[in-house]
C-alpha positions as MATLAB code, in Angstrom:
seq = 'XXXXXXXXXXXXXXXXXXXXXXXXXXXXXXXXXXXXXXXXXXXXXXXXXXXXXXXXXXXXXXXXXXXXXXXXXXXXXXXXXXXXXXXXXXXXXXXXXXXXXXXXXXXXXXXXXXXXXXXXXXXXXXXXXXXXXXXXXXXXXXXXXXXXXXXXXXXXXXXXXXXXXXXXXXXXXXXXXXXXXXXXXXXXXXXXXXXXXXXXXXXXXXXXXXXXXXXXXXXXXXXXXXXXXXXXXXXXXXXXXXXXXXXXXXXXXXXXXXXXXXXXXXXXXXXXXXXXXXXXXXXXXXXXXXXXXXXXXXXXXXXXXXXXXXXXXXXXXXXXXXXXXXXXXXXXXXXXXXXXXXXXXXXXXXXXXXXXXXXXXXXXXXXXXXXXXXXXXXXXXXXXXXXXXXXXXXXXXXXXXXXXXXXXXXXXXXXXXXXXXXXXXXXXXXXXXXXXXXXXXXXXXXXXXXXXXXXXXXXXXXXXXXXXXX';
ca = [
     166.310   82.663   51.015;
     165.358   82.480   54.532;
     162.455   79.945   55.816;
     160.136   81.706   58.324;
     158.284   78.687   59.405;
     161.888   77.151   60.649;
     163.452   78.539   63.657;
     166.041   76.987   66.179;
     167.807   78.219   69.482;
     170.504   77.282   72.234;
     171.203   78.520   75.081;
     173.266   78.010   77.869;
     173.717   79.187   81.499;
     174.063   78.365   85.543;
     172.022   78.587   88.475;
     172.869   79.861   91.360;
     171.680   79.772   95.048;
     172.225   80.555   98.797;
     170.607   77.697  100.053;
     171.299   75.254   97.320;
     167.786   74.999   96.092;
     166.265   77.290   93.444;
     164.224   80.327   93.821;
     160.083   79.949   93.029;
     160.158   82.224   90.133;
     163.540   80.898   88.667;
     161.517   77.760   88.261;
     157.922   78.280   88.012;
     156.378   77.623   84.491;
     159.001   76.446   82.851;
     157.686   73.005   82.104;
     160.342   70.980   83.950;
     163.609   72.608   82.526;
     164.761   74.145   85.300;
     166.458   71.877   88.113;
     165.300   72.203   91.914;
     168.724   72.903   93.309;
     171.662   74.990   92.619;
     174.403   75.672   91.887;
     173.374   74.148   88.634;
     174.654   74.356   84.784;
     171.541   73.793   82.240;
     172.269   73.586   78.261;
     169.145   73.657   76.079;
     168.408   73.874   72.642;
     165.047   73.745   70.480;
     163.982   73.157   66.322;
     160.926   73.945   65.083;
     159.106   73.542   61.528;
     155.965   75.441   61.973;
     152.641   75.217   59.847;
     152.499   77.662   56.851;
     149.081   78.635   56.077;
     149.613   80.999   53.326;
     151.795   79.870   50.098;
     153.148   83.412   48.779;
     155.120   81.604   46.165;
     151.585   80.096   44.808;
     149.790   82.780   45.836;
     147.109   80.917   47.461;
     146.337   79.142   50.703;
     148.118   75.882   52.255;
     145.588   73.473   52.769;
     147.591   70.574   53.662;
     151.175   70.588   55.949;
     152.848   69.498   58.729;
     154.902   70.925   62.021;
     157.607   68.940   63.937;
     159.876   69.924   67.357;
     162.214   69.046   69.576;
     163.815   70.707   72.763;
     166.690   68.628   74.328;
     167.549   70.050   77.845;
     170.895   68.651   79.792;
     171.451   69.955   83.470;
     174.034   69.251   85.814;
     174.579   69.637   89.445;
     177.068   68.352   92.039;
     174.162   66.161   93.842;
     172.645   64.891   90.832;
     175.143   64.927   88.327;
     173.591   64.806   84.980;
     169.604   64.603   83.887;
     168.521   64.761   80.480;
     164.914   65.962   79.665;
     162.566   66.556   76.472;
     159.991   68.520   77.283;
     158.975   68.897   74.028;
     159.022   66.629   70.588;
     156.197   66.111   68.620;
     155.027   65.602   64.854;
     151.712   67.236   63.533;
     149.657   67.229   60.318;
     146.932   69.074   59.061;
     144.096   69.475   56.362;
     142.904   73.545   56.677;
     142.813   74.456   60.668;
     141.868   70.998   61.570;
     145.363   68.794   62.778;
     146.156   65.946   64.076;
     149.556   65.779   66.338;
     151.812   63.102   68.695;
     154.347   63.618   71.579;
     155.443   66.611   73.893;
     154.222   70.108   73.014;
     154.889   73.017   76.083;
     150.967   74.171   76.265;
     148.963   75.593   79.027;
     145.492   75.065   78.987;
     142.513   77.964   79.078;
     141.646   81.628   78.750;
     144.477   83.725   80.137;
     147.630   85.936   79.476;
     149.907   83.021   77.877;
     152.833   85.392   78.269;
     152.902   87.102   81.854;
     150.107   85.404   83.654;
     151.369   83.423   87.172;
     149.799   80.031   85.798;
     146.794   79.024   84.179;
     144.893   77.099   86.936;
     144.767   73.922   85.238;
     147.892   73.111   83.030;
     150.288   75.905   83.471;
     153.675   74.814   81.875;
     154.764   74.242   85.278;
     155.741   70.863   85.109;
     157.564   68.721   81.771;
     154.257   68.542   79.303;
     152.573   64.867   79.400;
     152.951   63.077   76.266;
     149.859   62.648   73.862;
     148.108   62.562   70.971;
     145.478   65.129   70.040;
     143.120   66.085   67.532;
     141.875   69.892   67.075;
     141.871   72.846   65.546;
     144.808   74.881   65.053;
     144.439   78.289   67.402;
     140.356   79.777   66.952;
     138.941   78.448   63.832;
     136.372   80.660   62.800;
     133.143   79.560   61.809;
     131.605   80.867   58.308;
     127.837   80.304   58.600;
     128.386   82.640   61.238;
     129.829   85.313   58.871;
     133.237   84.420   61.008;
     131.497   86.625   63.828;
     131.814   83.105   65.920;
     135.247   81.241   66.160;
     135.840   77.956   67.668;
     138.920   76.263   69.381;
     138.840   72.461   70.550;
     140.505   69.645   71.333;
     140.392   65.993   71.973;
     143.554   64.184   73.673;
     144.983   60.767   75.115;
     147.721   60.697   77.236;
     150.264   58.620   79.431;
     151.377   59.521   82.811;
     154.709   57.518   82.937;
     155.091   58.258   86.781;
     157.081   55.866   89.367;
     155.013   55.407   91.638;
     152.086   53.657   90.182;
     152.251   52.425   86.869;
     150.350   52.763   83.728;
     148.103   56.076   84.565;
     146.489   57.312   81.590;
     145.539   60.561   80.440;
     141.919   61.858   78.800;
     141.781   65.768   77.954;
     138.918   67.811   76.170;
     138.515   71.287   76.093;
     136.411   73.611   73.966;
     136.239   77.121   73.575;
     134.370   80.159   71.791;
     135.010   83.414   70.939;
     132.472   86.332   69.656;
     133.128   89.172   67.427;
     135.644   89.731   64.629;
     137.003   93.154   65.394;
     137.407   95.559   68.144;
     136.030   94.207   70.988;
     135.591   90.199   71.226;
     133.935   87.707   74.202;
     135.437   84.206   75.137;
     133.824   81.379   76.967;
     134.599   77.529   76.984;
     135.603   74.946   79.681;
     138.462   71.837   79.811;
     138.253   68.605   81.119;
     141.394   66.706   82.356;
     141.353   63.134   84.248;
     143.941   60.576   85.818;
     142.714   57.517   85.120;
     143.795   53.550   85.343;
     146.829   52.349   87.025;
     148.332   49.881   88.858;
     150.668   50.002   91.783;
     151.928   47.303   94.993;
     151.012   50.167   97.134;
     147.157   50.315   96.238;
     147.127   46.621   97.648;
     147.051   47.594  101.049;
     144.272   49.974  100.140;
     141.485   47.579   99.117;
     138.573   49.885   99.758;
     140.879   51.910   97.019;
     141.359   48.978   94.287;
     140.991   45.565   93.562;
     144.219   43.830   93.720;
     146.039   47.322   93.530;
     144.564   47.384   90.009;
     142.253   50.846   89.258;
     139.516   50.365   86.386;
     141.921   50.095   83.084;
     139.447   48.246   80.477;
     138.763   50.751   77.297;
     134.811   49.461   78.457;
     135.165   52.467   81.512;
     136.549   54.745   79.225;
     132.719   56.570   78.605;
     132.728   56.833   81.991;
     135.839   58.633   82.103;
     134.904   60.963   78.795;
     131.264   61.568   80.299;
     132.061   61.941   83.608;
     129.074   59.678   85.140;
     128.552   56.144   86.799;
     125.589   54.041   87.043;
     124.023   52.942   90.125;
     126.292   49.888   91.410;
     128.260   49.896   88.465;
     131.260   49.370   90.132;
     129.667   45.580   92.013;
     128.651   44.562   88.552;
     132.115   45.007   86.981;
     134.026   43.641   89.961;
     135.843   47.549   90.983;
     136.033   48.760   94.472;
     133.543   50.990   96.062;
     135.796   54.441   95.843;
     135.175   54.211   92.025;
     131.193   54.018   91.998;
     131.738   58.200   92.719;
     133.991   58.623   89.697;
     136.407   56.643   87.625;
     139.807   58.250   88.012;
     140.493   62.027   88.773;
     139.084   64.851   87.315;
     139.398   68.317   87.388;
     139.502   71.552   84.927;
     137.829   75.016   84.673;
     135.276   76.942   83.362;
     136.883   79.907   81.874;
     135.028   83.641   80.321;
     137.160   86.450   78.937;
     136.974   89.426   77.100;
     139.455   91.725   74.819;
     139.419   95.118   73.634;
     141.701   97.652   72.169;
     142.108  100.824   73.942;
     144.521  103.372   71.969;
     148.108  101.766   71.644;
     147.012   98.425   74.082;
     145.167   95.580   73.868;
     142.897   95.342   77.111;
     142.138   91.723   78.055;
     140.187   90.524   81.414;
     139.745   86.567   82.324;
     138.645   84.282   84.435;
     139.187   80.836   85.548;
     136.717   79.156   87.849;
     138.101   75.739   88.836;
     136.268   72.312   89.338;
     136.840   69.140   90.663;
     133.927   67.432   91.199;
     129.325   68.205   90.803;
     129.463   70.481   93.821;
     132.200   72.729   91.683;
     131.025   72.475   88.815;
     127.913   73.475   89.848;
     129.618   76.342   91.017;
     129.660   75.589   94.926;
     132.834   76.814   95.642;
     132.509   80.620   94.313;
     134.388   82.598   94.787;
     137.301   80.140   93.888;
     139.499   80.584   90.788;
     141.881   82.634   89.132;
     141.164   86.058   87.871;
     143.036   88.385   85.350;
     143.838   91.832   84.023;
     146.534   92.345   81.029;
     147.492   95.030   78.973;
     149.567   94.702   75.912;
     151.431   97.017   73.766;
     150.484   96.530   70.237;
     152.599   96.142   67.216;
     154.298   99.374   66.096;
     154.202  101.110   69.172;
     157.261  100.897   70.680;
     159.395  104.078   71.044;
     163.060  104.739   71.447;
     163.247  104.747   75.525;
     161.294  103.043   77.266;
     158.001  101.176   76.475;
     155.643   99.171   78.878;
     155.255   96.383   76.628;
     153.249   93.888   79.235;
     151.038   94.437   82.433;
     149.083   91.691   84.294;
     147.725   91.532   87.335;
     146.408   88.844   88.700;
     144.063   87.286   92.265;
     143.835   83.656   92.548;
     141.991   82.260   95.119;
     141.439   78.375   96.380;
     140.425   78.894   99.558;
     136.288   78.435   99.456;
     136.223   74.512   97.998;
     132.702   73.953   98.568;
     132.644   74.454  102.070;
     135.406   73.043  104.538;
     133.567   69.655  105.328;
     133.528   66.686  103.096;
     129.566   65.702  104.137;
     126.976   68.272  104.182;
     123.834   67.468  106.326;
     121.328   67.802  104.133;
     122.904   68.357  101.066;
     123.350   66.348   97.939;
     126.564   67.648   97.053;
     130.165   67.103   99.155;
     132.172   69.906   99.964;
     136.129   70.286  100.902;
     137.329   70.118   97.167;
     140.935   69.448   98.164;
     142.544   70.630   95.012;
     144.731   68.832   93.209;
     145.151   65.951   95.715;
     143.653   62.565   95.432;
     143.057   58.950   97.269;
     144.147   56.927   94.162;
     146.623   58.605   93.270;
     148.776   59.729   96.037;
     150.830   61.950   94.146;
     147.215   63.795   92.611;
     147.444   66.211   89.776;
     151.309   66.259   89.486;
     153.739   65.126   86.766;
     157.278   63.832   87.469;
     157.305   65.773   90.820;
     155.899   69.207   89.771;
     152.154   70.852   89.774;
     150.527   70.210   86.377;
     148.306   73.365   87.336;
     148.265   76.592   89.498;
     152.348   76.463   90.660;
     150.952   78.071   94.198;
     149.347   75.006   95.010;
     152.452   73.230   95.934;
     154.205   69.989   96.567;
     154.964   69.748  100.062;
     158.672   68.089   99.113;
     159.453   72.262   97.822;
     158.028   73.506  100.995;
     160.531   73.927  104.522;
     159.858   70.671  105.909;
     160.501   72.133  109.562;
     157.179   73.656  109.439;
     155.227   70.258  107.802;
     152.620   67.675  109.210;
     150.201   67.386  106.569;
     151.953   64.328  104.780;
     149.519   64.617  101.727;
     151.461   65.134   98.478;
     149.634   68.404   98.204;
     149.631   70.090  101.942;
     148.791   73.399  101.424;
     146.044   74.068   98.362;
     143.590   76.751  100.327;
     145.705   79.877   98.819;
     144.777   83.509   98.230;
     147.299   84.635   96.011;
     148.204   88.257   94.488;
     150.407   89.029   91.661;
     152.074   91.433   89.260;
     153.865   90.672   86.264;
     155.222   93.157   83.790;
     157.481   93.406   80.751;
     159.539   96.291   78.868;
     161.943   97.320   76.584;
     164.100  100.092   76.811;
     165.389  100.510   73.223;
     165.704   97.950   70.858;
     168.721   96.091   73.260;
     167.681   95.650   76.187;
     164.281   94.040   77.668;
     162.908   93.644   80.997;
     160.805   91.146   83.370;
     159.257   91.418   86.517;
     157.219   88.922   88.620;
     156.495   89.525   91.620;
     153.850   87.495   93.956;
     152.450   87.125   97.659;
     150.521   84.312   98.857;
     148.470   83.652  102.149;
     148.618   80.165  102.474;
     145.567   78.597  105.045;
     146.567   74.296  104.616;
     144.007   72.238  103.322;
     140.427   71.029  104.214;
     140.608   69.930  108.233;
     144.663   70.534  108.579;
     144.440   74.536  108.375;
     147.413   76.617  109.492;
     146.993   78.387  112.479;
     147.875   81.006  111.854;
     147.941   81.039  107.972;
     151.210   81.850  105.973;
     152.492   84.668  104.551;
     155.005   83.984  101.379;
     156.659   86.521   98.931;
     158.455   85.648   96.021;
     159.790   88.127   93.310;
     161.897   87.918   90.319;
     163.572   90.865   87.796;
     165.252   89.558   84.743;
     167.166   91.191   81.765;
     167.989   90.377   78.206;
     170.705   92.124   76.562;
     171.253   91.932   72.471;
     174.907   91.576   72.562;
     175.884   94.124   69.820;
     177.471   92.989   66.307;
     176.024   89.261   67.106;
     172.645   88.772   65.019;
     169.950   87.501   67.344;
     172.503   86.544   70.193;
     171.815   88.034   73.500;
     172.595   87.794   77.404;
     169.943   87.265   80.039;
     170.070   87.626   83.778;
     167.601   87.347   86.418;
     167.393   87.087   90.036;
     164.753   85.941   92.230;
     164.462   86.064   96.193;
     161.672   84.292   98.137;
     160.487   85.571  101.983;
     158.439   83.923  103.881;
     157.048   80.941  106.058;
     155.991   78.256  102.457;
     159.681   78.160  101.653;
     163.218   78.578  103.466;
     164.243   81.946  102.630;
     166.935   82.109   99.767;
     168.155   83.974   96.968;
     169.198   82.878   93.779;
     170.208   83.860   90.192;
     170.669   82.959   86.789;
     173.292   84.252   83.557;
     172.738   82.624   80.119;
     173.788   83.108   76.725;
     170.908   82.418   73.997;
     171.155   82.504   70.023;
     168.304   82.264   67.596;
     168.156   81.895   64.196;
];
């Protein structure tokens, strides 16, 4: 008898490269798997136990179960040799849709295509997942006062940033979201919260007007400031932390996010968008017309035909260019402007994880970007982006599907160290997967990816694998 709520998969293949490092959408949102230079071999296998919510051999509903996973990657290259990662093991129980889980989970965060979108703007899969622990609801739990016509999904999380260059960084993460209507047409709304806080680090000590002894605000006693988002007047004197903190404690960010999804004939129509914040002059909306914004269609079940079938469309506009306004103090104006995304004083390295963007992927580290045409030395040099992008997915037969990504980018620097003139960067990708006949659930994939432009040195790269489920 076969278990559907196990499943398991390996697959292994090599990267290759003109320049030696990997193409942008070789590497993009795969949550750290996928090494930054080639030639490259990469062996990767995964095991799941998912939830069952439905016990057909009872006849009745699961209330109570539990979910486990793992995903061991190896890769090897002639500079690095070998590096092991795991971006994904975790345990999880739960009682109805309400769980509680532990570890590494791949997850984006928000309202969005999961499948095809270029990255949710803020946790995209594009770097190895932090590890946590997290209580929520399982997917949109609807809610049955309200006849089920509202549904809610939520989440509550603590993390640890295990990062090199300052030690002990933790993670807090909220989000909560809505949606309206229970059959044709439905309406989402709902908002996440994610923040950097505590720390320590020898570099911090020759920032004092940054930390106390190179020691940010670590006592659980801050931690409502860090949940709530708020400091009192001259809190920071009282409790002996350095001036930079009595604006914040640590470094937020997230985004407020609205969809909506319909059905229209044989697709499923579904329009988003993600307005990004990072501190009261963005999330009081300042910085509008900032954020990411989405179109997908989707072929629904039992519509595919025997040639070829469009199976995925999304388009997508992502723009980080406004901020609040390119200065950091506004005369006459409560608020601050000049956002600088993703980057922070504290923490040098800002919203990144083991070298990669946690978020948007286009607002990137300036260690991936040609370092002939760098003098911002700020982790994050180039975060003012307008960004367009088309991603689309289809199947010709039941053999053989196919993936394309393509995206182009005018990149303008960040707040007061623009580029004049701004950058142009295009970056494409068109992969195939091939069921190898007479092998159940084993198939080939190819892709290859090119990248054009004045963000990265110009290169061309590929990728051939061999995958098997079960």
């Amino acid at each position: 008898m076969v278990v559907s709520n196990l499943e398991a998969s390996v697959e292994a293949g090599a990267y290759v490269s003109s320049n030696g490092e990997t193409p942008f959408w070789l590497r993009t949102n795969q949550f750290g798997t996928v090494p930054d230079r080639a030639t490259a071999g990469v062996v990767q296998a995964t095991a799941r136990k998912n939830y069952i919510f439905y016990d057909s051999l009872a006849g009745k509903p699961r209330k109570f179960d539990w979910r486990a996973g793992v995903s061991p990657v190896g890769m090897y290259n002639k500079e690095s040799k070998f590096e092991f990662v795991l971006p994904e093991a975790h345990a999880g129980v739960r009682f109805k849709r309400m769980e509680l889980w532990v570890g590494r989970r791949r997850e984006v965060m928000g309202l969005g295509d999961t499948t095809m979108s270029s990255g949710f703007y803020a946790v995209s899969g594009n770097s190895l997942p932090v590890p946590k622990v997290q209580i929520g609801t399982v997917g949109f739990s609807p809610l049955k006062f309200t006849g089920n016509f509202v549904a809610v999904h939520a989440g509550f999380a603590h993390g640890w940033f295990n990062t090199d260059y300052i030690q002990g960084v933790r993670l807090h993460q909220k989000f909560v979201y809505l949606r309206f209507g229970k059959r044709k047409s439905k309406l989402y709304a709902g908002l996440n919260h994610n923040v950097m806080w505590a720390g320590h680090s020898d570099y911090l000590k020759l920032h004092p007007e940054l930390a106390v002894n190179g020691e940010l605000p670590s006592s659980w006693s801050v931690y409502p400031n860090v949940v709530l988002a708020f400091t009192s007047k001259n809190w920071f004197e009282k409790n002996g932390y350095g001036a930079f903190d009595s604006y914040r404690v640590g470094n937020h960010l997230g985004s407020y996010d609205i969809a909506f999804e319909t059905k229209l004939n044989k697709y499923r129509l579904f329009v988003y968008h993600q307005h990004p914040f990072e501190d009261v002059s963005s999330m009081l909306f300042k910085n509008i017309p900032d954020g990411l914004y989405g179109i997908n269609l989707k072929l629904l079940p039992g519509n595919l035909v025997s040639g070829f079938a469009l199976t995925h469309l999304t388009l997508e506009f992502l723009s980080t260019k406004n901020q609040s306004g390119s200065e950091f103090y506004i005369p006459g104006s409560k608020y601050q402007g000049a956002d600088n995304y993703f980057n922070h004083t504290q923490y040098s390295e800002g919203w990144s994880y083991k070298g990669r963007t946690v978020g948007t992927p286009f607002i990137i580290p300036g260690k991936d970007m040609d370092q002939s045409k760098l003098d911002n030395q700020r982790f994050f040099p180039n975060n003012r982006v307008n960004m367009y992008y088309l991603g689309a997915q289809g199947k010709v037969g039941r053999s053989l599907g196919l993936t394309l990504k393509v995206s182009y980018s005018k990149n303008f620097g960040t707040p007061g160290a623009d580029f004049d003139p701004p950058r142009g960067q295009f970056s494409s990708v068109l992969g195939a997967q091939y069921a190898v006949p007479g092998l159940k659930n084993a198939s080939i994939i190819a892709r290859i990816a090119t990248d054009q432009g004045e963000i990265f040195k110009r290169r061309t790269g590929g990728y051939i694998g061999f995958r098997k489920d079960w």
